[in-house]
C-alpha positions as CSV (number, residue, x, y, z in Angstrom):
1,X,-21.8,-35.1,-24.6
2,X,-22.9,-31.7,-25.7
3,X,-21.4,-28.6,-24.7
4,X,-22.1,-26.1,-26.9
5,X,-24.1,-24.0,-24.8
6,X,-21.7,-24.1,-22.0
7,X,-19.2,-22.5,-24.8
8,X,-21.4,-20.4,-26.0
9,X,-21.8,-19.3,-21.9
10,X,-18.5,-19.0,-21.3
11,X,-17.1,-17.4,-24.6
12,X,-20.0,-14.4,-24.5
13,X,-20.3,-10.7,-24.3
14,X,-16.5,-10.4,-26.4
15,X,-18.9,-7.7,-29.0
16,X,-21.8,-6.2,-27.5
17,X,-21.6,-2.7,-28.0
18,X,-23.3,0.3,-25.7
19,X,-25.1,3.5,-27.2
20,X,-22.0,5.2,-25.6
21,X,-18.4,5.0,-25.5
22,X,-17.0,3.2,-22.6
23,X,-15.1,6.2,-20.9
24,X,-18.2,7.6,-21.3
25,X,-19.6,4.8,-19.5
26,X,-17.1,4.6,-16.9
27,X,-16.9,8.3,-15.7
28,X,-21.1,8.0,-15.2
29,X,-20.9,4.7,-13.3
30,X,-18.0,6.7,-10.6
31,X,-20.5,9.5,-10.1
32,X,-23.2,6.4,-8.8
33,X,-21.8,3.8,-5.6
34,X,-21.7,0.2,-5.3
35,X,-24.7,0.3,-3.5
36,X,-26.4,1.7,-5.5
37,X,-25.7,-0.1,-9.0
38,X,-26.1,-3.7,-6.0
39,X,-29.3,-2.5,-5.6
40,X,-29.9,-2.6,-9.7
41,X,-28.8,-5.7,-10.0
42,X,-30.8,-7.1,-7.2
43,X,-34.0,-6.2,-9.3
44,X,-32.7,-8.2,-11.8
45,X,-32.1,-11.2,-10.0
46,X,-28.3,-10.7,-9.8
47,X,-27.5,-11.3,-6.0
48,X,-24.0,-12.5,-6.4
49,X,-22.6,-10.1,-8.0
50,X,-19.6,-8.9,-5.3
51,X,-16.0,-9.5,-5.0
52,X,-14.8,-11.2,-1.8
53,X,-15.4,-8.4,1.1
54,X,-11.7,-8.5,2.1
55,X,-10.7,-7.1,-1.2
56,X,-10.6,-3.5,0.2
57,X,-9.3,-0.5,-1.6
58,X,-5.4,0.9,-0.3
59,X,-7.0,4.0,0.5
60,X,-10.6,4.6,1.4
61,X,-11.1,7.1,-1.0
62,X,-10.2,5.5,-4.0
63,X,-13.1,4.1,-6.1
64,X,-12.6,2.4,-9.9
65,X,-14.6,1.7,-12.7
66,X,-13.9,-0.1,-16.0
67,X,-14.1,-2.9,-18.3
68,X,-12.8,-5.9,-17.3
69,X,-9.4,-7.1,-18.4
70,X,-9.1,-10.2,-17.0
71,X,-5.9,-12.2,-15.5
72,X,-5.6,-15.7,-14.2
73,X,-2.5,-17.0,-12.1
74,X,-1.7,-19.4,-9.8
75,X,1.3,-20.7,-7.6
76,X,3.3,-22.0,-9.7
77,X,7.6,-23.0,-9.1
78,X,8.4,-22.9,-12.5
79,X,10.6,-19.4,-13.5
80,X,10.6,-19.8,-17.8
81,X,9.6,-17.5,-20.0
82,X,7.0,-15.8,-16.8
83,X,9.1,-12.4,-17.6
84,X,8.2,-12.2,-21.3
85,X,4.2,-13.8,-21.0
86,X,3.9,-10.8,-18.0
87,X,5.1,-8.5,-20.7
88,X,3.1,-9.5,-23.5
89,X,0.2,-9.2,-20.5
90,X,0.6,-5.7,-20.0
91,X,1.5,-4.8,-23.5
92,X,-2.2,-6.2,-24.3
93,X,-3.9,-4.3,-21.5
94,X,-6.9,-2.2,-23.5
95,X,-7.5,2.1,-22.4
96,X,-10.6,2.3,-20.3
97,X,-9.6,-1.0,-18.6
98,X,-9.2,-2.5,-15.4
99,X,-6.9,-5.7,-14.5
100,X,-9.0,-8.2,-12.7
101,X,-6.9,-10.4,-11.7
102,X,-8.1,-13.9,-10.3
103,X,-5.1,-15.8,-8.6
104,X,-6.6,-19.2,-7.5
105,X,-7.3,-17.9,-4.0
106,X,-3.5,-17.7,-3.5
107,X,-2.4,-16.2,-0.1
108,X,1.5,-15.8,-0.2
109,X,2.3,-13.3,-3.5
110,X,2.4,-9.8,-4.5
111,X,0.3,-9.9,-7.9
112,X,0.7,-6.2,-8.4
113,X,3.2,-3.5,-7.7
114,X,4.8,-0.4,-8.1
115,X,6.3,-1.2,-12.1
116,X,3.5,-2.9,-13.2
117,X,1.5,-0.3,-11.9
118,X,3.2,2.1,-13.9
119,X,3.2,0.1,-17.2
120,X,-0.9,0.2,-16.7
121,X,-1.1,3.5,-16.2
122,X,0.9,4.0,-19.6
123,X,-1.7,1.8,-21.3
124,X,-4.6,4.0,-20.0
125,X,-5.9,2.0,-17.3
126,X,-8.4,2.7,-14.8
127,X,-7.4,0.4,-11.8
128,X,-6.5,-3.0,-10.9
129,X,-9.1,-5.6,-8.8
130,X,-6.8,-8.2,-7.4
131,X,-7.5,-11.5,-5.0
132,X,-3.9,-11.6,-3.9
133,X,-1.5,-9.4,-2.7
134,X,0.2,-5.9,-3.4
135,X,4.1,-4.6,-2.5
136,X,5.7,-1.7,-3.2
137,X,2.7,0.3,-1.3
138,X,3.7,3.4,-0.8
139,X,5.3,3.8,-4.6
140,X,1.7,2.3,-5.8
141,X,0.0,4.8,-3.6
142,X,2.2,8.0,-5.0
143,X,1.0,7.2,-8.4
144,X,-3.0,7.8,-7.8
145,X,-3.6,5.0,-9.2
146,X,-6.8,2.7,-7.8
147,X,-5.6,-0.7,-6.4
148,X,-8.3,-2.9,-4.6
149,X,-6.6,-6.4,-2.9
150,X,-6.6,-8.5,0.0
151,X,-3.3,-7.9,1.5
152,X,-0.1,-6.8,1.3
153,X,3.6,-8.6,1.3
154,X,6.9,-8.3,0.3
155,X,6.9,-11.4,-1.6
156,X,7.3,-11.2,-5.5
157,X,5.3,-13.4,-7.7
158,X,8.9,-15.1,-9.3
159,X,9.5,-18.5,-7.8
160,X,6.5,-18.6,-6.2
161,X,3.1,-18.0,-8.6
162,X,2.8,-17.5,-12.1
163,X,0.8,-16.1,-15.1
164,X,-1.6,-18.8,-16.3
165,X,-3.2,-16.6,-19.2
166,X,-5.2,-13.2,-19.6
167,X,-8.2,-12.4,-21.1
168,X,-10.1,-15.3,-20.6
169,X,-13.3,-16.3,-18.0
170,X,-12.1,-15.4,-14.6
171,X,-14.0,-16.5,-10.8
172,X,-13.8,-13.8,-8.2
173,X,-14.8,-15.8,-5.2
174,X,-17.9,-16.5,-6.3
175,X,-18.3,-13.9,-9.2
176,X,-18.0,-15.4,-12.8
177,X,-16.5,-12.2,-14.4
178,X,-16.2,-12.1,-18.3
179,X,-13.6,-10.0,-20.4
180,X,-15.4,-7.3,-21.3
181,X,-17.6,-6.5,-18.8
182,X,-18.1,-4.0,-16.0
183,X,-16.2,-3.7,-13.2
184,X,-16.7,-1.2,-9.7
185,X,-14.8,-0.7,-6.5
186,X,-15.2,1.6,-4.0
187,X,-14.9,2.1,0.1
188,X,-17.8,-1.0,0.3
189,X,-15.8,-3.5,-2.1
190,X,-15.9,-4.7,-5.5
191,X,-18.9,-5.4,-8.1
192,X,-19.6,-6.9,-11.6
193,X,-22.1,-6.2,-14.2
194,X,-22.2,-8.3,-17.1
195,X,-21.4,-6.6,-19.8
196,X,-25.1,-6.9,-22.1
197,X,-27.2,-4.7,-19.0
198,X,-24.6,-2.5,-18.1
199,X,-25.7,0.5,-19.9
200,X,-29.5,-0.2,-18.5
201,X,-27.6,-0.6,-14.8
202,X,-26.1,2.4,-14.9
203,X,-29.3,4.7,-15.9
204,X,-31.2,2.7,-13.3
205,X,-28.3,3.6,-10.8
206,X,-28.2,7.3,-11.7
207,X,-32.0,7.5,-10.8
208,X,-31.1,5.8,-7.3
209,X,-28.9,8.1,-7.1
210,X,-31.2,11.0,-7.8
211,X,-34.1,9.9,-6.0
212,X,-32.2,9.6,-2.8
213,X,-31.3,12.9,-2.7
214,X,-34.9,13.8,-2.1
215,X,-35.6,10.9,0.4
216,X,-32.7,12.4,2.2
217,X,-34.4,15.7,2.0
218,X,-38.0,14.0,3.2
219,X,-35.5,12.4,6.5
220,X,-33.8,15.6,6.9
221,X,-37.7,17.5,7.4
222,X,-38.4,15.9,10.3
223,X,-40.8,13.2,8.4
224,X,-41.2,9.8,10.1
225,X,-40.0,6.7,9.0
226,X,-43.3,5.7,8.0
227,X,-44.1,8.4,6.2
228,X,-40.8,8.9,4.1
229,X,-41.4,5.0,3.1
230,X,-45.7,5.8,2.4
231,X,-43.9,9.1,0.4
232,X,-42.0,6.6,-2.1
233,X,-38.6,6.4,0.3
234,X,-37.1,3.4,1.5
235,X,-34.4,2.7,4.1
């Protein structure tokens, strides 16, 4: 059996640079929407690109975007050493990051809360992307800090879930995501862009993003559907 291309697959994307720097990067793609960079990726091919839709944002305002740092866990009983491998997680957590964090579809935990949220922040990252649950809310929510999940509960992740490993391949329902590359949340969910088109995605996004304003000004005239869409528009 051969499986060096499903390595190679699933090992990629670690050390492709962009022409820019990746705060650079980042603070372009918030100025675009989900939609918009959907759209993009559509073109390419790239239908399944987005999160589960019940990870929602705590707020509707708050929109993320970032390079992937990537977190696996599952439920798990066992209690050693879970302290000191979610330390040395944190500790490893890269600036101009955000922690997506796959939790095997898990349904009881809170993944993410108000200390871990403020050792991120410390490490200079962006937001955190998680299939699992959130407590401490309202001390989350006083720090400004982005946090997209599917519900929230009481229940700490000790004794009931645990750290598998970080920075490694991660599935977000069905949503391969990679460390490394591109991730988006806003008020309509979550997205991924692999890491090698990103910089192309967002330049294609910024001219959605452009273009619209002047199919919005064709609407706002008093043209007809037909005519915005024989004009260049779309709908």
């Amino acid at each position: 059996m051969n499986l060096d291309n499903l390595i190679q697959e699933r090992t990629r994307k670690k050390t492709f640079e962009f022409p820019i720097s990746e705060k650079e990067l980042c603070d372009r793609f918030e100025k675009v929407t989900t939609p918009m960079v959907n759209d993009v990726l559509r073109e390419k091919g790239l239908l399944y690109q987005t999160f589960p839709n019940n990870i929602m944002p705590l707020r509707d305002e708050m929109k993320v975007v970032g390079i992937a740092f990537t977190i696996k866990g599952s439920k798990n009983l066992s209690l050693e050493d879970e302290m000191v491998e979610r330390a040395k997680m944190l500790e490893a957590i890269p600036q101009n990051s955000v922690c997506v964090w796959d939790t095997c579809e898990d349904d009881e935990s809170a993944q993410w809360g108000e200390i871990m949220t403020m050792a991120s922040i410390r490490q200079g990252c962006r937001g955190a992307i998680v299939d699992g649950g959130v407590r401490d809310t309202n001390k989350v929510l006083e720090q400004n800090f982005p946090v997209f999940c599917k519900y929230r509960s009481s229940n700490g992740m000790l004794g009931r879930f645990r750290l598998i490993g970080y920075q490694i391949p991660v599935v977000m329902g069905k949503v391969h995501v990679y460390p490394g590359d591109v991730v988006m949340g806003d008020i309509d969910g979550c997205i991924a862009i692999p890491r090698e088109i990103a910089y192309e995605v967002l330049l294609k996004a910024e001219q959605i993003r452009d273009n619209e304003v002047e199919i919005k000004e064709m609407v706002g005239s008093g043209m007809k559907p037909t005519e915005v869409v024989e004009n260049g528009g779309y709908f």
